[in-house]
Kinemage of the C-alpha trace (Angstrom):
@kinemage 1
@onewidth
@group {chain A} dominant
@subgroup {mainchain}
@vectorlist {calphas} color= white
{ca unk a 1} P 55.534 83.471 6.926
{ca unk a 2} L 51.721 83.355 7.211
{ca unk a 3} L 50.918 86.264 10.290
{ca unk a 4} L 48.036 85.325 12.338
{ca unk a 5} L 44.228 86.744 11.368
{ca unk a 6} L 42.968 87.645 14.832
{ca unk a 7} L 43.949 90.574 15.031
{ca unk a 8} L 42.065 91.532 11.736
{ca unk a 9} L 38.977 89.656 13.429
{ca unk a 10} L 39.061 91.206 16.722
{ca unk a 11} L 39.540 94.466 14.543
{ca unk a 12} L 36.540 93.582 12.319
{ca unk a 13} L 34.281 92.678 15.949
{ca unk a 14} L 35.144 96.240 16.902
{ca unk a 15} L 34.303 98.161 13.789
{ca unk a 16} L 30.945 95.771 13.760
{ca unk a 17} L 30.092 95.997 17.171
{ca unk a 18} L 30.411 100.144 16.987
{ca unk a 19} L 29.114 101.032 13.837
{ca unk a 20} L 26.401 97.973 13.188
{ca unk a 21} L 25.473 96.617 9.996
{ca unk a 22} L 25.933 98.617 6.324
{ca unk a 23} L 22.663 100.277 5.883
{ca unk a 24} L 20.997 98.276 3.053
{ca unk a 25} L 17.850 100.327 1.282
{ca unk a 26} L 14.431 98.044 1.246
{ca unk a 27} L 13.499 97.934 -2.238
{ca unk a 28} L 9.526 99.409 -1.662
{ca unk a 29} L 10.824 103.033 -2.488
{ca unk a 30} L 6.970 104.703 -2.645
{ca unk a 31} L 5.222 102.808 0.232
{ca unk a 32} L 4.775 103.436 3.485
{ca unk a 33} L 4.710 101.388 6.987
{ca unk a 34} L 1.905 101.714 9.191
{ca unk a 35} L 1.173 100.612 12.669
{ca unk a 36} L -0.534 101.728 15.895
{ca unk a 37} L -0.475 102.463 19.277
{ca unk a 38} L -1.235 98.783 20.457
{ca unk a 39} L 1.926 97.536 17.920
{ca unk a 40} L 4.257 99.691 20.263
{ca unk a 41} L 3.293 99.064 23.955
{ca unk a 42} L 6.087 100.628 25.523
{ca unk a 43} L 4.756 103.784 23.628
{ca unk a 44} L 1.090 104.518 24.294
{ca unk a 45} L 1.024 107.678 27.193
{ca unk a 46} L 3.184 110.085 25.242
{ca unk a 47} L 2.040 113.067 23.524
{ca unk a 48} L 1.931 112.147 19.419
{ca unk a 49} L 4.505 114.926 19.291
{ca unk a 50} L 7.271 113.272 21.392
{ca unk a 51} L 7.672 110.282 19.304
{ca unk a 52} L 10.949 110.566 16.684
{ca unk a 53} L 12.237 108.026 14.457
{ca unk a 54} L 15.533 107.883 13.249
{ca unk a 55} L 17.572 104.850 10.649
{ca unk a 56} L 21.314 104.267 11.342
{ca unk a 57} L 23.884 104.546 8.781
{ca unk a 58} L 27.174 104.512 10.611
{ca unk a 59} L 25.461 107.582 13.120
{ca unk a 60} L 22.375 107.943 13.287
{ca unk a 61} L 20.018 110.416 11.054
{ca unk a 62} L 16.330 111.240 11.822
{ca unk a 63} L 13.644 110.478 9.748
{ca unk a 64} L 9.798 111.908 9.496
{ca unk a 65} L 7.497 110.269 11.172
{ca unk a 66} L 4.052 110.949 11.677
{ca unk a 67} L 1.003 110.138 13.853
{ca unk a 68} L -2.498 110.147 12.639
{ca unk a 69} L -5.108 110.309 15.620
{ca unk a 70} L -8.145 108.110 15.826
{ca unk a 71} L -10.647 107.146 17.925
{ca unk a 72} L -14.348 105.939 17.363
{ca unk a 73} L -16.893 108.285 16.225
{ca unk a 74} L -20.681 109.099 15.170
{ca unk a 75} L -21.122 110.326 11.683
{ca unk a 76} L -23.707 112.377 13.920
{ca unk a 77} L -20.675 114.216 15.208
{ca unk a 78} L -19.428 114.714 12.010
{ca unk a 79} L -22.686 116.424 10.735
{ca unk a 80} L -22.669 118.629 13.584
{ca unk a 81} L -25.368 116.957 15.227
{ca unk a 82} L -27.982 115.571 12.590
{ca unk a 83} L -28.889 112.360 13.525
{ca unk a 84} L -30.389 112.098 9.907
{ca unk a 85} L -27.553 112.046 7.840
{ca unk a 86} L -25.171 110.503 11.022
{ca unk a 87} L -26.140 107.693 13.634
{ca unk a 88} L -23.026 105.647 12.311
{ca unk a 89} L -20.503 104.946 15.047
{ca unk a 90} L -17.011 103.346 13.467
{ca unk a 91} L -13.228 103.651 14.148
{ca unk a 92} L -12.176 106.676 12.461
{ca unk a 93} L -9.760 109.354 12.231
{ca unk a 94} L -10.449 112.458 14.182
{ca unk a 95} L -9.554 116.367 13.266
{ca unk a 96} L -10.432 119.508 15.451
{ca unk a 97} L -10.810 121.122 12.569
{ca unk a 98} L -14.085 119.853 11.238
{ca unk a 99} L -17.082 118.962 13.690
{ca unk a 100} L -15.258 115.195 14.091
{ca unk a 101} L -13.272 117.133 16.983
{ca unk a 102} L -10.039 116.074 18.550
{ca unk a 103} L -9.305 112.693 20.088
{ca unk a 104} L -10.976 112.029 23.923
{ca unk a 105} L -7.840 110.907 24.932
{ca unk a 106} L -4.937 113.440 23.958
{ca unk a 107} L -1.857 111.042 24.185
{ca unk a 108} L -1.074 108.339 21.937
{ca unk a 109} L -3.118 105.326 22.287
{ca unk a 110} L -3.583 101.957 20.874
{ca unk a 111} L -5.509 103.041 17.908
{ca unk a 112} L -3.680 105.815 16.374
{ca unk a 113} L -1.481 104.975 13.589
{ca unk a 114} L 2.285 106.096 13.384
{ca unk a 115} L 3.527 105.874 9.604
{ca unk a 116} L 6.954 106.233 7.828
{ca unk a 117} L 8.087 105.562 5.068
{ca unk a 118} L 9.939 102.517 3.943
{ca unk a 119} L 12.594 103.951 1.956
{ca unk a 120} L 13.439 105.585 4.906
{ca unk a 121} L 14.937 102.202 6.725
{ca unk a 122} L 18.684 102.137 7.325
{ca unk a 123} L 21.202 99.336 8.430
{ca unk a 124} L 20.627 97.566 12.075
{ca unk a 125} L 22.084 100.046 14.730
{ca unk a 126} L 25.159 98.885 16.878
{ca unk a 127} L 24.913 96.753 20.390
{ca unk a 128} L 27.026 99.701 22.057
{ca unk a 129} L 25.458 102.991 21.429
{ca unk a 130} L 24.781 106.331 22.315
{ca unk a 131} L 20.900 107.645 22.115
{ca unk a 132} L 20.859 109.973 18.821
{ca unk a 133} L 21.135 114.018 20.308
{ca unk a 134} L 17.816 115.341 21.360
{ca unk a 135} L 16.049 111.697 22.188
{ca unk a 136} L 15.970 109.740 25.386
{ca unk a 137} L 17.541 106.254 26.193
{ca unk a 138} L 14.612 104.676 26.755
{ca unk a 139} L 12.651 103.352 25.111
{ca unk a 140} L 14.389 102.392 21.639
{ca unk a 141} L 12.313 100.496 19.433
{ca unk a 142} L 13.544 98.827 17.107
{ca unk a 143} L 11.341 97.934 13.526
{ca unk a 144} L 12.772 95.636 11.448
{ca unk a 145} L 10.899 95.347 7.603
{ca unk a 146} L 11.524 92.203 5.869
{ca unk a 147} L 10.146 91.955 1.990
{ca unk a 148} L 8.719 88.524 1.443
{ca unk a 149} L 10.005 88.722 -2.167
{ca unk a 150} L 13.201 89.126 -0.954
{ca unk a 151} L 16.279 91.472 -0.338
{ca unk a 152} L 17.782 93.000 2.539
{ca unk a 153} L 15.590 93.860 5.581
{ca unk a 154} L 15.475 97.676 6.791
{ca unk a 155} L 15.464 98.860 10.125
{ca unk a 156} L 13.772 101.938 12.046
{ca unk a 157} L 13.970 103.073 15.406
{ca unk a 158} L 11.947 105.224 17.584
{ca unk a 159} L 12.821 106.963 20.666
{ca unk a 160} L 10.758 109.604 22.819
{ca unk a 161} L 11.741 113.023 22.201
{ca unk a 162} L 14.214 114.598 24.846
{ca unk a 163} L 14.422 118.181 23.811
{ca unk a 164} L 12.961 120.146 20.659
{ca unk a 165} L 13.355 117.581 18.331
{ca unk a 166} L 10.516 117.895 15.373
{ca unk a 167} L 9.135 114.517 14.128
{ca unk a 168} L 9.085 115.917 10.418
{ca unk a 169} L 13.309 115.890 10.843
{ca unk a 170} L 12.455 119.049 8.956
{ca unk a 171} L 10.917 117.204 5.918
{ca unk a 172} L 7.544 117.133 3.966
{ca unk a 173} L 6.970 114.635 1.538
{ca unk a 174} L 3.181 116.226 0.716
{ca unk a 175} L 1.725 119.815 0.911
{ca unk a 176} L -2.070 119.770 0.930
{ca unk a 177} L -3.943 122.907 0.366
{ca unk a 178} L -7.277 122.406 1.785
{ca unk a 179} L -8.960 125.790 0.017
{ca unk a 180} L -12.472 126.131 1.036
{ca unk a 181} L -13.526 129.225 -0.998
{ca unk a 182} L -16.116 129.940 1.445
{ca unk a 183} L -13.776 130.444 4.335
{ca unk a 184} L -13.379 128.820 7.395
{ca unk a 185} L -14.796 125.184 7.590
{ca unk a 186} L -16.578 125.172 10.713
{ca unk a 187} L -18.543 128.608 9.938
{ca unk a 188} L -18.954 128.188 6.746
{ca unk a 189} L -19.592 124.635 5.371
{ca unk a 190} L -23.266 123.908 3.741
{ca unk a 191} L -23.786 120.184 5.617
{ca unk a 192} L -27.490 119.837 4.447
{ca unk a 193} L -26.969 121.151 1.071
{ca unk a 194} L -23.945 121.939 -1.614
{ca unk a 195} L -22.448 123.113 -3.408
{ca unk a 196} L -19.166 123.958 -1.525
{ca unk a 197} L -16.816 125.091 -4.067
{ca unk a 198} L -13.021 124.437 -3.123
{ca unk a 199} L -9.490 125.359 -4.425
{ca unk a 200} L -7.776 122.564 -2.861
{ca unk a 201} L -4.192 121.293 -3.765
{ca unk a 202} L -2.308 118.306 -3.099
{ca unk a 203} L 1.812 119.178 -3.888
{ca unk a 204} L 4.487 116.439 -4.099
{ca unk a 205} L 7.756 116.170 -6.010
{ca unk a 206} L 6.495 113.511 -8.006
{ca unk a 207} L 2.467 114.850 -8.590
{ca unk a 208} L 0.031 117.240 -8.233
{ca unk a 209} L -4.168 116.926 -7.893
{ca unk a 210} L -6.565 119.459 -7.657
{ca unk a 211} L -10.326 119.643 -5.950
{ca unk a 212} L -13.343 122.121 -6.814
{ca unk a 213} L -15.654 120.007 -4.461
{ca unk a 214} L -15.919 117.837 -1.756
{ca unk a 215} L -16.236 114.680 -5.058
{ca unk a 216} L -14.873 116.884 -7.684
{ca unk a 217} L -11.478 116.295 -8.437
{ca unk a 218} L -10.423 117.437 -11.539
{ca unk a 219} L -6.592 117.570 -11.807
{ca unk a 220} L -3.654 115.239 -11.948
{ca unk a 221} L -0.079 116.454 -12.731
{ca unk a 222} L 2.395 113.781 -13.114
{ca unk a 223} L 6.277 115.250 -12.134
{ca unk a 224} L 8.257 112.321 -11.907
{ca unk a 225} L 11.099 111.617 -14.076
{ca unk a 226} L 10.977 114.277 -16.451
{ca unk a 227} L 7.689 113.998 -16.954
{ca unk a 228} L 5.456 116.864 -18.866
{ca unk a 229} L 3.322 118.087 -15.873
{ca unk a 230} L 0.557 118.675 -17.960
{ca unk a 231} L -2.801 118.112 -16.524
{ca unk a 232} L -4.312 114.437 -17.882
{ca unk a 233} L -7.534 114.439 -16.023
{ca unk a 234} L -10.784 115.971 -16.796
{ca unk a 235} L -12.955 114.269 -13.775
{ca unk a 236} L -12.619 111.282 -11.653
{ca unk a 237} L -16.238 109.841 -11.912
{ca unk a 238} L -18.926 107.837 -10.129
{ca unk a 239} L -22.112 107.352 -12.333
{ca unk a 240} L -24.939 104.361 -11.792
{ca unk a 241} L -24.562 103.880 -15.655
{ca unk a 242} L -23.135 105.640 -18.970
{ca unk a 243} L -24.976 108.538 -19.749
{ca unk a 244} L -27.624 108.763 -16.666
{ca unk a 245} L -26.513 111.490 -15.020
{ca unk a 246} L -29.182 111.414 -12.025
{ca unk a 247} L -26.251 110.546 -9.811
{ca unk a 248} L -22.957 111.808 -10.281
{ca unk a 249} L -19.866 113.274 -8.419
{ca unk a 250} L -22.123 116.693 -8.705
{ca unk a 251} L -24.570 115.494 -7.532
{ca unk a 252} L -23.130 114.055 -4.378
{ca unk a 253} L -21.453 117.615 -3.939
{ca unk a 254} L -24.279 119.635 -3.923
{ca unk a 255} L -26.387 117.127 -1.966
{ca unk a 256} L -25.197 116.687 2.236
{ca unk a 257} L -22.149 115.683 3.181
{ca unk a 258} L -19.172 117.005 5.198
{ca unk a 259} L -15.267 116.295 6.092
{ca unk a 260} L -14.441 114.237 8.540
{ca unk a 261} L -10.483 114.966 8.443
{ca unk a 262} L -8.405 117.118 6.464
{ca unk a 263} L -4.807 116.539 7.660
{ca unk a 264} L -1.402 118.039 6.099
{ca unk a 265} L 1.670 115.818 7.730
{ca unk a 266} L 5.535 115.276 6.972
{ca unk a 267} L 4.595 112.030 5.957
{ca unk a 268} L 1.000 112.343 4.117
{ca unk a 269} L -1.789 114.017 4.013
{ca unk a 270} L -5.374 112.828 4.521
{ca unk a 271} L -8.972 114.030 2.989
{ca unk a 272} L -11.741 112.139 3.864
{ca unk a 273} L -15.408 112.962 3.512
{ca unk a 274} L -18.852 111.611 3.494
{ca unk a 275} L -21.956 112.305 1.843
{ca unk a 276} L -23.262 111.277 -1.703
{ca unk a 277} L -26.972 112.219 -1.930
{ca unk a 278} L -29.427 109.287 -0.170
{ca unk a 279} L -25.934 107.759 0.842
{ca unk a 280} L -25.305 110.306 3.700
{ca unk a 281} L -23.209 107.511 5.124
{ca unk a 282} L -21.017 106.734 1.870
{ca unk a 283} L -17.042 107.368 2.592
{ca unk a 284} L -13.667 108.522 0.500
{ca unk a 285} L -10.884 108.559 1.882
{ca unk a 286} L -7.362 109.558 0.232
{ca unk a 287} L -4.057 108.846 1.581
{ca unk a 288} L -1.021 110.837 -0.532
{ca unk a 289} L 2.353 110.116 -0.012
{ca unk a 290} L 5.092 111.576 -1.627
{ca unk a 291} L 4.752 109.168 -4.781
{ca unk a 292} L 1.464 107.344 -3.850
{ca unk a 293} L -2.098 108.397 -3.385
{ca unk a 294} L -4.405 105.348 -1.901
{ca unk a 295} L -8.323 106.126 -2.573
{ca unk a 296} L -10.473 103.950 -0.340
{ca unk a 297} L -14.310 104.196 -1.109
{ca unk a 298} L -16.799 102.775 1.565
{ca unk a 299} L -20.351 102.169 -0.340
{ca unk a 300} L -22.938 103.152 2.070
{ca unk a 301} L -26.364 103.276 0.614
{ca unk a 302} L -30.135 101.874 0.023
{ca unk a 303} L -30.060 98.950 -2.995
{ca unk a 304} L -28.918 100.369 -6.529
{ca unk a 305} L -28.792 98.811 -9.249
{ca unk a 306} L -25.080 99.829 -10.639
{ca unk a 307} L -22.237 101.980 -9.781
{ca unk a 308} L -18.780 102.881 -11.501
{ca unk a 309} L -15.697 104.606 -10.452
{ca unk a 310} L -13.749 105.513 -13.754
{ca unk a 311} L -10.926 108.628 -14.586
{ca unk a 312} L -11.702 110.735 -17.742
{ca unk a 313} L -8.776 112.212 -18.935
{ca unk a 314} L -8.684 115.526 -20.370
{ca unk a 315} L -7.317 115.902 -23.806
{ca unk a 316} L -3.996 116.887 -22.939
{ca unk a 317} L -4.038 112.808 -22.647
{ca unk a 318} L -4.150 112.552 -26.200
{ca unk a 319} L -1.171 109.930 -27.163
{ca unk a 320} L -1.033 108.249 -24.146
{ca unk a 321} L -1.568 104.616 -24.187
{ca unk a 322} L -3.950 102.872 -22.248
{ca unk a 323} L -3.386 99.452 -20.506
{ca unk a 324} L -4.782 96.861 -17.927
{ca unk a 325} L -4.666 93.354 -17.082
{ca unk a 326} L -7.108 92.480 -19.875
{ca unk a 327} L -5.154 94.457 -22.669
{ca unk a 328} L -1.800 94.409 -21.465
{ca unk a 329} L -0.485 95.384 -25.003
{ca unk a 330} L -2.492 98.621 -24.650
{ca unk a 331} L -4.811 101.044 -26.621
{ca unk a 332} L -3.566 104.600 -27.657
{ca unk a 333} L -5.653 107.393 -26.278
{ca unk a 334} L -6.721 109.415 -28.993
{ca unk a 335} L -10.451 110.067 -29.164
{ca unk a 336} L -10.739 107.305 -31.595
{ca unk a 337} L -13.070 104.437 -30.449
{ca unk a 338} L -11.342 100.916 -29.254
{ca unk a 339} L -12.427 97.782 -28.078
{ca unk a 340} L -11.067 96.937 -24.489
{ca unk a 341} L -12.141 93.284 -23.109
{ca unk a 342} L -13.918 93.575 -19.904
{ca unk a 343} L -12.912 91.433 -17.742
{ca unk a 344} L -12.252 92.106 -13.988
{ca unk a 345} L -9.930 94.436 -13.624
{ca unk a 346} L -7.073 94.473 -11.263
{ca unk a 347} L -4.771 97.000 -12.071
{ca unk a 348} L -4.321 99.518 -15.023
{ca unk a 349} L -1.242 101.521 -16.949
{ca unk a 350} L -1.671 104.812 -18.577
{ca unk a 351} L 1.466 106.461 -19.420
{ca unk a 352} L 3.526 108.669 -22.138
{ca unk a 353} L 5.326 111.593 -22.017
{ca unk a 354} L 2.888 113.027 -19.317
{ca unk a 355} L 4.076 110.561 -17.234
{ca unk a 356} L 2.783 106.991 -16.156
{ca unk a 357} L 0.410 106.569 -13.726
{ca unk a 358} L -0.040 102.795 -12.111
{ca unk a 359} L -3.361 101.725 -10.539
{ca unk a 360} L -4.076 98.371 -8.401
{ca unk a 361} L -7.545 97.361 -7.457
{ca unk a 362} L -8.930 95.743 -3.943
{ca unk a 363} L -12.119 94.680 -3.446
{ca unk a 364} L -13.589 94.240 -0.068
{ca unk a 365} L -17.055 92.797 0.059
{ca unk a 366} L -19.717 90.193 1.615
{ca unk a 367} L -21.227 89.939 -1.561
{ca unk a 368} L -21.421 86.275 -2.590
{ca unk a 369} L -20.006 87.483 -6.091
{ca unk a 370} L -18.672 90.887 -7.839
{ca unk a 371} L -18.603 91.495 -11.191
{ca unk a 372} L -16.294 94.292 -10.813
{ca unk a 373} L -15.806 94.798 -14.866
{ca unk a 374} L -13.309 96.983 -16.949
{ca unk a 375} L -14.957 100.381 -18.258
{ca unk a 376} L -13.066 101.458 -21.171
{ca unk a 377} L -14.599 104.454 -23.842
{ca unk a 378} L -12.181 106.674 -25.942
{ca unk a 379} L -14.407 109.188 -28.404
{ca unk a 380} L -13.939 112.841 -28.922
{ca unk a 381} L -17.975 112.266 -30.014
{ca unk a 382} L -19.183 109.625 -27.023
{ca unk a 383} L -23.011 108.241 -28.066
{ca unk a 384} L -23.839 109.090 -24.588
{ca unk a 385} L -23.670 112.257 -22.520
{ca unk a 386} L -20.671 112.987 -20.351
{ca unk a 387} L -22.935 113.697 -17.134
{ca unk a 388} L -19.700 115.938 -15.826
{ca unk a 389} L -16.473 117.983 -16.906
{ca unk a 390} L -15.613 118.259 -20.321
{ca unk a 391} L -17.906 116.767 -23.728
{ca unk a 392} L -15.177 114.611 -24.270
{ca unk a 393} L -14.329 110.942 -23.486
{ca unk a 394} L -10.165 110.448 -23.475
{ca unk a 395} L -9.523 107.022 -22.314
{ca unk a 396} L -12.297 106.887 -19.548
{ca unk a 397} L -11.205 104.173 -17.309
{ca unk a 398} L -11.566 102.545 -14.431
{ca unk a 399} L -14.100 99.850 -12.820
{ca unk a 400} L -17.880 99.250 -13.253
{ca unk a 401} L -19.853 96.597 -11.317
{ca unk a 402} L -22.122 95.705 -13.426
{ca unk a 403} L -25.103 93.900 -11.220
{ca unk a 404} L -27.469 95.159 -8.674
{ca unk a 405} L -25.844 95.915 -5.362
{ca unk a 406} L -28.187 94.908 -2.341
{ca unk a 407} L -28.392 97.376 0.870
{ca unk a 408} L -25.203 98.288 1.844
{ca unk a 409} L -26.150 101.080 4.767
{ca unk a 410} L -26.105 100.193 8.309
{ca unk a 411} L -28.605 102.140 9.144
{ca unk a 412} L -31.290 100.702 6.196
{ca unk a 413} L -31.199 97.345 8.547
{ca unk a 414} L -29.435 93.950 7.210
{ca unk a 415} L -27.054 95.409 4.590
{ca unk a 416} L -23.567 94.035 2.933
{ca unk a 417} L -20.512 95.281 2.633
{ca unk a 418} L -18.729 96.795 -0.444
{ca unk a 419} L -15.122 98.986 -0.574
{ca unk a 420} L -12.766 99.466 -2.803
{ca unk a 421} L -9.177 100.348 -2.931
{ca unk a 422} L -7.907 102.044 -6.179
{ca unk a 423} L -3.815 102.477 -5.187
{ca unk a 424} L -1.802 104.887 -7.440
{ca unk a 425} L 1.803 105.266 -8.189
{ca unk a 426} L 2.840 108.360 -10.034
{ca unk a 427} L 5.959 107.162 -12.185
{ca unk a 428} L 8.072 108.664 -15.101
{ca unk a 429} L 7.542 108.535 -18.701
{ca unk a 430} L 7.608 104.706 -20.421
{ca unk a 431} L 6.759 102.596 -17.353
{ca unk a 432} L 6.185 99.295 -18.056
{ca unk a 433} L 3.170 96.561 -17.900
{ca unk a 434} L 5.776 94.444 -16.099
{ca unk a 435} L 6.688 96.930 -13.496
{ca unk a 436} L 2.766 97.676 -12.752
{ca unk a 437} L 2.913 93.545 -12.331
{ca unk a 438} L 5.589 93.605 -9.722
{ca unk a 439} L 3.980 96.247 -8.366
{ca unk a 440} L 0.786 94.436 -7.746
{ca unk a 441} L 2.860 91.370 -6.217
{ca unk a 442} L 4.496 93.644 -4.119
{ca unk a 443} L 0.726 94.910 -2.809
{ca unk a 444} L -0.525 91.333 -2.630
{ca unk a 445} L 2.857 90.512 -0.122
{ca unk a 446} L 3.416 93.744 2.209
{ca unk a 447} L 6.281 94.144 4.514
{ca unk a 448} L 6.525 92.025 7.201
{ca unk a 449} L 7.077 94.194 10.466
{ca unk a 450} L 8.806 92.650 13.936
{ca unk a 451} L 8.851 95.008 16.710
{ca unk a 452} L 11.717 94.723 19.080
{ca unk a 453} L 12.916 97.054 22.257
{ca unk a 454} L 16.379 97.475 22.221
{ca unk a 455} L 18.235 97.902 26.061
{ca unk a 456} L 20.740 100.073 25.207
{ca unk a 457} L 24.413 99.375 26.541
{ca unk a 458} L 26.750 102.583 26.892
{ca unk a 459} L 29.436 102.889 25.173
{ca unk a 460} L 32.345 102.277 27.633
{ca unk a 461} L 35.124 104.343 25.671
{ca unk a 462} L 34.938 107.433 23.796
{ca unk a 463} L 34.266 106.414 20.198
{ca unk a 464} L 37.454 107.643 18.834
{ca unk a 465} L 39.531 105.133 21.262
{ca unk a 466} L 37.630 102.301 19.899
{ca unk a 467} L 38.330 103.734 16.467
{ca unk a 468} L 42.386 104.177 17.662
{ca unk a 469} L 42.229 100.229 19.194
{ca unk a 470} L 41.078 98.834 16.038
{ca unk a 471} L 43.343 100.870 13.723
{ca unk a 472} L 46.122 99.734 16.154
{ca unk a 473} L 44.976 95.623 15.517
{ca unk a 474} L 45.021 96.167 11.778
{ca unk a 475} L 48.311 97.719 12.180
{ca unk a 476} L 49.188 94.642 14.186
{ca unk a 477} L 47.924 92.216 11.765
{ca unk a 478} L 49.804 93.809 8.798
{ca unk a 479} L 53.332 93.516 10.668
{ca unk a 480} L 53.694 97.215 10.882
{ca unk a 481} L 53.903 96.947 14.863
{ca unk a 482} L 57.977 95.470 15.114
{ca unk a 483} L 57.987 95.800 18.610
{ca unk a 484} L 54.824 93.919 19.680
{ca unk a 485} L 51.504 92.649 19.134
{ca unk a 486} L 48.633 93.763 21.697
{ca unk a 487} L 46.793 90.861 22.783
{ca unk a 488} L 44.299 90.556 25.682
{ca unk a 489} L 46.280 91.958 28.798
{ca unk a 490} L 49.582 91.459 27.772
{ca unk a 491} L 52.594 92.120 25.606
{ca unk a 492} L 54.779 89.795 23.735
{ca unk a 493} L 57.751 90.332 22.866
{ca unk a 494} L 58.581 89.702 19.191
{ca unk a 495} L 61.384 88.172 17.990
């Protein structure tokens, strides 16, 4: 005798309508979601510290979350008042820590950014629920991620703190180490002139980089996956050509310049700086997540006729093999010379038992054309002098654009605009040319974000009667319940 199935479907409507959907885990593991104040109307008027994010799987679990102030400032700020080296007015993070100061308005507005991570997305959160301990009912925002490419969306919601809640949820993907060996920033930082030596740190699980100068970094650990942890890099560098050393990443360190942010957060940390000799204007900023680092340069300065941004490893390289999107089957690193095409280059591999490290290109520019090339040299006797770090050249990589760049500084009159985006991913031993190539996709189709508020409805019963209603249904179903089946509002009798 065939029993009847609603009582497993009424049972199923119950579990579903209490618990929500299985959480289902986006598959952008090292990247991070970013909005602002004016994605989240019902949001703006809070102090950054109030907001909490939480994902639901089956109860719900807090998450970090993070929110980076902005607000839009004069480079004459940031050089404590020299009009010289500032008079640049642009939308800009803000720190009260360096002569940027804090943001005019002290509660989250429409330009701040709130960031989490993606991986951090659970399963879609019940129609009857309870606000998670320590957050008010209202608002609930709801963030659902869909990937383009495909795969299960991810969902993240945000409530207003109702209590002591931290927004870290007692996690910190980053620990940055701003070391100014000097002392204290404010009191102490050379703006006209450098050098300012630093110790300065960046800490995740999955890397470590190191800074002796404002443009001197000179360290990269990679962790992840049972990687060595032996330092690969010798310098990152920015040259006009091979060889001239008349401008250099020492030379824009010892020339003005100053921070404009230097932020440690659960979620990442920030450096950003400006300053490169008669570019007082000219802009890094890095982003590092937990397994991510995102360098964006802004070129502001007078016409030049060159400029490359290349890493030099260190010989504790040696062994590694070097690839990109020109020589996909790769070069080993071993002080012995190669031939690299040079095409334009979009992303490059260089990995072995150090670690892999994956880097993907952007270009932003007015230019009418860019011949952003591939710079490739790997000689333990280079023909031409390594301007910086060590005499060596161990796989030097990265981008040159070879052709004269016009005016590119606001405040040099018409000018044109030039940035670039160099994004890292700091993976284990043996990655692979086809996972830097998915990775790339990935970049070139982000998340798509909806923004929802969710009107909570109270649950009506304790959550262990709804629990004891549908075990009693199932029970039902199975024939277990000789006396009677429970339907809506009334018993009948078997027979």
């Amino acid at each position: 005798m065939l029993r009847p199935r609603f009582p497993y479907v009424v049972a199923a409507a119950i579990i579903m309508l209490f618990t929500g959907a299985p959480a289902q885990a986006l598959s952008r593991p090292m990247d991070p979601v970013i909005l602002t104040g004016a994605d989240l109307p019902e949001l703006p008027g809070i102090a950054p510290g109030e907001l909490v994010a939480f994902r639901w799987s089956g109860d719900w679990e807090q998450i970090p979350v993070q929110v980076d102030e902005r607000a839009v400032i004069n480079f004459t700020s940031v050089y404590n008042g020299n009009r010289t080296y500032g008079n640049l007015s642009r939308l800009d993070y803000v720190d009260s820590g360096t002569f940027t100061g804090p943001d005019p308005n002290p509660l989250l507005d429409a330009d701040d950014e709130i960031v989490f991570m993606a991986a951090d997305s659970g399963g879609k959160c019940p129609s009857y629920f309870r606000p998670p301990a320590g957050a008010r009912l209202e608002p609930c925002i709801e963030i659902t991620l869909t990937d383009p490419l495909g795969g299960a969306p991810g969902h993240v919601y945000l409530f207003v703190r109702n209590g002591t809640l931290d927004p870290s949820a007692g996690v910190f993907y980053v620990d940055y180490n701003f070391g100014l060996l000097s002392g204290d920033y404010k009191s102490t930082y050379k703006l006209a002139k450098g050098p300012n030596p630093e110790n300065t740190t960046v800490t995740t699980d999955y890397y470590r980089r190191h800074f002796s100068d404002r443009w001197k970094c000179d360290g990269l650990n990679i962790y992840a996956g049972g990687a060595t942890g032996v330092d690969i890099l010798d310098r990152h560098k920015n040259l006009f050509a091979p060889g001239y050393c008349g401008r250099s990443e020492n030379t824009f360190s010892a020339a003005e310049g100053a921070f404009i942010i230097n932020k440690n957060g659960p979620v990442r940390a920030i450096r950003g700086y400006v300053g490169a000799n008669s570019g007082p204007r000219t802009q890094r900023t890095h982003h590092y997540y937990a397994q991510r680092e995102d360098i964006t340069t802004h070129l502001r300065v007078h016409s030049i006729p060159a400029i490359m941004d290349f890493f030099d490893y260190s010989p504790a390289a040696a062994g590694m093999t070097y690839h990109n999107n020109n020589a996909p089957s790769g070069v080993v690193i071993d002080g012995v010379p190669d031939t690299v095409a040079p095409g334009r280059i979009q992303w490059e591999l260089v990995k072995g038992p150090q670690g892999s490290l994956a880097m993907l290109y952007s270009f932003t520019t007015d230019l009418p054309s860019l011949n952003a090339l591939t710079y490739y040299l790997d000689n333990i006797n280079p023909p031409e002098t390594q301007c910086t770090g060590d005499a060596f050249a161990y796989g030097s990589s990265g981008t040159f654009i070879l052709q004269g760049i016009p005016n590119t500084d606001p405040a040099g009159g018409a000018f044109n605009i030039l940035q670039v985006l160099r994004t890292m991913y700091y993976l284990p031993p043996g990655a692979t040319t086809e996972q830097v190539e998915a990775l790339k996709n990935a970049n070139d189709h982000p998340l798509e974000v909806t923004v929802s508020i969710v009107e909570p409805v109270p649950v009506p019963l304790p959550l262990g009667w709804l629990w004891a209603l549908a075990a009693l249904l199932l029970l039902a179903g199975a024939g277990f319940l000789k006396g009677a089946v429970i339907g809506f509002g009334k018993t009948k009798t078997s027979d």
